[in-house]
TORPA-4810 file (N, C-alpha, C, O; in nm, 3 decimals):
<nodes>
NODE_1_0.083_-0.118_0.000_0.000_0.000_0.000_0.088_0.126_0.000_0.049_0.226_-0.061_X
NODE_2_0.217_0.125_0.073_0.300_0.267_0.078_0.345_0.277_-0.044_0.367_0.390_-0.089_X
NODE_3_0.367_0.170_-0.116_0.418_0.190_-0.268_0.348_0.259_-0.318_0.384_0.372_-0.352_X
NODE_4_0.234_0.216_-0.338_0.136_0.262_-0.422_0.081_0.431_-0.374_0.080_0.525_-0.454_X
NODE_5_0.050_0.439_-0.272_0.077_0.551_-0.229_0.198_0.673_-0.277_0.175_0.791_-0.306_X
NODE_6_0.320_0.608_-0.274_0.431_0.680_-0.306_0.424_0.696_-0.481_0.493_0.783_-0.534_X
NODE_7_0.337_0.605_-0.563_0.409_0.630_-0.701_0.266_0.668_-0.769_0.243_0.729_-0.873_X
NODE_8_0.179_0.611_-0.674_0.014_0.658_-0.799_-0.037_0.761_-0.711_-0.065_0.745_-0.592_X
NODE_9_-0.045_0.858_-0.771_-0.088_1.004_-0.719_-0.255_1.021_-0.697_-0.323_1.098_-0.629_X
NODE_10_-0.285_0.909_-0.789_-0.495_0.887_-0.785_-0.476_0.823_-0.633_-0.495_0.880_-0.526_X
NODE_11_-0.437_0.702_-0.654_-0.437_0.618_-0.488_-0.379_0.704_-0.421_-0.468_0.734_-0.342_X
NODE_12_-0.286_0.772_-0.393_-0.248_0.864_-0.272_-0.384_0.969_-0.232_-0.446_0.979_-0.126_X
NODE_13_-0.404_1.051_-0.382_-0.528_1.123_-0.338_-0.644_1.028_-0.292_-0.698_1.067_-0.188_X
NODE_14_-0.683_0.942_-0.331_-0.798_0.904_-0.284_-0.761_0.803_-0.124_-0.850_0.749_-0.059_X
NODE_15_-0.637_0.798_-0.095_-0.642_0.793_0.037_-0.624_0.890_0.169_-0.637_0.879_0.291_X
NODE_16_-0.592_0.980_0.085_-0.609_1.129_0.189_-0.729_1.182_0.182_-0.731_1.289_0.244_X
NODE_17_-0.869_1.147_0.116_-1.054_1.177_0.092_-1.069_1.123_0.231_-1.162_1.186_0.280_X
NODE_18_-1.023_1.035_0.318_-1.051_0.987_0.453_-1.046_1.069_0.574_-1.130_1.105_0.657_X
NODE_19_-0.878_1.094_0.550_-0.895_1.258_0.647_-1.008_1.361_0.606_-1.078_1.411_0.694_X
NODE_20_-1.023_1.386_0.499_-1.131_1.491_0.481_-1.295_1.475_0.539_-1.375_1.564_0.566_X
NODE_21_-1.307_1.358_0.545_-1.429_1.322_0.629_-1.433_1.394_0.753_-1.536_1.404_0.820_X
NODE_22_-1.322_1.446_0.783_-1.340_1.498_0.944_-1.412_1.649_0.918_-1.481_1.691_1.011_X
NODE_23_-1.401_1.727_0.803_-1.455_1.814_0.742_-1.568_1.869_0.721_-1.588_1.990_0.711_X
NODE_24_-1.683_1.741_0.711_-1.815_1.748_0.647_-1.874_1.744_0.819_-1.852_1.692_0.928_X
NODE_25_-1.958_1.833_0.751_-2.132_1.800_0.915_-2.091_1.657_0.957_-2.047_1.560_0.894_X
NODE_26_-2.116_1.674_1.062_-2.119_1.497_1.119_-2.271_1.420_1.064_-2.302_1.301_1.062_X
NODE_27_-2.339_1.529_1.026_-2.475_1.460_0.978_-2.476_1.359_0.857_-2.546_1.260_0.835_X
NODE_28_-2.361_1.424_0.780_-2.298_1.366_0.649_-2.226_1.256_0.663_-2.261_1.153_0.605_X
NODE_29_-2.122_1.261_0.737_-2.014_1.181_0.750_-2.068_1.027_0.702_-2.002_0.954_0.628_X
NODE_30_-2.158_1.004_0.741_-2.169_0.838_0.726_-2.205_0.791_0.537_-2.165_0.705_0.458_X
NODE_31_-2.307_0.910_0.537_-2.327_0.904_0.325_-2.212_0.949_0.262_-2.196_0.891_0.155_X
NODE_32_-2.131_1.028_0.287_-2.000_1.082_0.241_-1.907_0.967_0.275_-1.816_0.972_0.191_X
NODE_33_-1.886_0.861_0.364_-1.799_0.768_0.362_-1.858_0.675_0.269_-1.772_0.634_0.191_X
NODE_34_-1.958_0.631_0.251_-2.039_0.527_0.169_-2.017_0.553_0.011_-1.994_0.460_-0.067_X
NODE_35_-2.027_0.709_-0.036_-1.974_0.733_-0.139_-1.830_0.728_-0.162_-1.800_0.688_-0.275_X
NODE_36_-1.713_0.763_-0.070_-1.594_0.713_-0.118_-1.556_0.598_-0.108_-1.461_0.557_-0.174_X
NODE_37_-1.640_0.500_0.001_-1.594_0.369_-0.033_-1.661_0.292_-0.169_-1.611_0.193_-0.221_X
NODE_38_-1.745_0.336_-0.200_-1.787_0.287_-0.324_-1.680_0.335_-0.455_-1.668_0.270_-0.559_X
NODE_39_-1.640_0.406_-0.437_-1.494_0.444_-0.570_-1.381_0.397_-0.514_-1.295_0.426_-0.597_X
NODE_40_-1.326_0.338_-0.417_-1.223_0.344_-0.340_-1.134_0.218_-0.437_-1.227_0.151_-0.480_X
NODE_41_-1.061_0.183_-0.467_-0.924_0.087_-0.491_-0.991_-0.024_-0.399_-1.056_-0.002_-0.297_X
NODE_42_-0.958_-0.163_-0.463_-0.977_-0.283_-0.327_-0.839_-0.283_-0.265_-0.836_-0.322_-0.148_X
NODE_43_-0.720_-0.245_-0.320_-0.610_-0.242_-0.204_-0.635_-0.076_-0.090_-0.541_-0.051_-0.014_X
NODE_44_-0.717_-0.011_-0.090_-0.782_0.030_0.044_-0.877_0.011_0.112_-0.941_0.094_0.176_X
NODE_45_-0.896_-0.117_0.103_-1.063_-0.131_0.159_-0.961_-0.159_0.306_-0.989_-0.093_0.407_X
NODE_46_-0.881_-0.229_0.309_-0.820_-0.265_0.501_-0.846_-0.089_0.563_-0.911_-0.049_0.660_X
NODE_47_-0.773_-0.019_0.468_-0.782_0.092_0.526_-0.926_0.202_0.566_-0.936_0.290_0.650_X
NODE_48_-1.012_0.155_0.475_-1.133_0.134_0.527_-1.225_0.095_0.602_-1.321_0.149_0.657_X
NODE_49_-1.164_-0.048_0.594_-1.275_-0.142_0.710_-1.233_-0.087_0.833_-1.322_-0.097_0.917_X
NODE_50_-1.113_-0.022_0.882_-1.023_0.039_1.022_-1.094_0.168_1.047_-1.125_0.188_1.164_X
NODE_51_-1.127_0.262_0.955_-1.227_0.339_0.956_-1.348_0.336_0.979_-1.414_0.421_1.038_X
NODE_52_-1.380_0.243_0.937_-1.519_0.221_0.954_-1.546_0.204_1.087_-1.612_0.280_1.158_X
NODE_53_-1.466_0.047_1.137_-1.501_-0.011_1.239_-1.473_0.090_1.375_-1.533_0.068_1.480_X
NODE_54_-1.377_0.199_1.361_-1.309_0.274_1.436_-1.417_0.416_1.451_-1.461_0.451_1.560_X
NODE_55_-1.446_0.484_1.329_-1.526_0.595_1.369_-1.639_0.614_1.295_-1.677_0.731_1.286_X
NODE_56_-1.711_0.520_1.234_-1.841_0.501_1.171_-1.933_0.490_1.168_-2.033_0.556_1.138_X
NODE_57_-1.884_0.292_1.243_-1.926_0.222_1.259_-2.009_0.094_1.168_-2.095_0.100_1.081_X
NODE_58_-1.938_-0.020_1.233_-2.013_-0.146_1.107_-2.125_-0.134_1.062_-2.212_-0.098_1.142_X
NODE_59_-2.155_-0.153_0.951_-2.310_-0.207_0.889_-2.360_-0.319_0.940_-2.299_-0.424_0.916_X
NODE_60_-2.471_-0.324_1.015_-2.504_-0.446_1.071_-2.679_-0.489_1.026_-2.735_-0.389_0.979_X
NODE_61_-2.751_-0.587_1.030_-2.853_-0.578_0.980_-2.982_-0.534_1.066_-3.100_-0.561_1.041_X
NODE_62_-2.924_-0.451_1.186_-3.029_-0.394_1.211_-2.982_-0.220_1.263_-3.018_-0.165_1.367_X
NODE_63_-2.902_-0.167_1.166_-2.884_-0.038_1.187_-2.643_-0.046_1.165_-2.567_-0.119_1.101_X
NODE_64_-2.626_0.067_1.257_-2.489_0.054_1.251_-2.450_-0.017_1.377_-2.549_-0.065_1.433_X
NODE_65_-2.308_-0.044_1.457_-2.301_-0.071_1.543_-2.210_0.083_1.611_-2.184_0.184_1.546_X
NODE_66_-2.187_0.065_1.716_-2.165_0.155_1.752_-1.981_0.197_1.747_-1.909_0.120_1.810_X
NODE_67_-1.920_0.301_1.681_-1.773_0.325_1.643_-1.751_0.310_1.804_-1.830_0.310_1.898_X
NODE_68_-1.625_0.299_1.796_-1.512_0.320_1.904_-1.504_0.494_1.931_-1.498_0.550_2.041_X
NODE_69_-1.505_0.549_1.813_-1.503_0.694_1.897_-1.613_0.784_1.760_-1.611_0.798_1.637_X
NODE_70_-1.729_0.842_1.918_-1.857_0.979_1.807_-1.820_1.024_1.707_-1.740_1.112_1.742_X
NODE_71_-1.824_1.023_1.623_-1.799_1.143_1.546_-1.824_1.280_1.553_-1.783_1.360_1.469_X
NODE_72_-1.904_1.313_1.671_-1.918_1.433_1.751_-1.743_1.458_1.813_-1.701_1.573_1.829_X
NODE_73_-1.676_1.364_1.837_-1.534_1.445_1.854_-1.426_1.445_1.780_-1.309_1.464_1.813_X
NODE_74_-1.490_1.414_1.642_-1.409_1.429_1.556_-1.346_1.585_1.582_-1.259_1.630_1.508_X
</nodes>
């Protein structure tokens, strides 16, 4: 992944769209992650699923589960 990072300038940008999530309304945050993971590279989905599971929270089949940290302190 640092390779790729270091030599493809699309995959670098589209792995710095993650930090920018901290950016948007928190009202957003969860449709604004759903749309970049839907364009995202499959060699960033790890770096995704860590996101997710970390300040998101999983998709579960009866709603989300709950992140490790609000996105209110983002």
């Amino acid at each position: 992944m640092q390779n790729d990072y270091n030599t493809n300038a699309r995959f670098a940008r589209q792995a710095r769209m993650i930090a920018c999530l901290a950016l948007i309304p928190v009202d957003d945050v969860v449709d604004a992650f759903g749309e970049l993971s839907d364009e995202f590279p499959l060699a960033l989905k790890p770096l995704l699923l860590y996101c997710q599971q970390t300040y998101i929270g999983r998709t579960r089949p009866y709603g989300r589960a709950k992140p490790q940290y609000d996105l209110a302190f983002w």
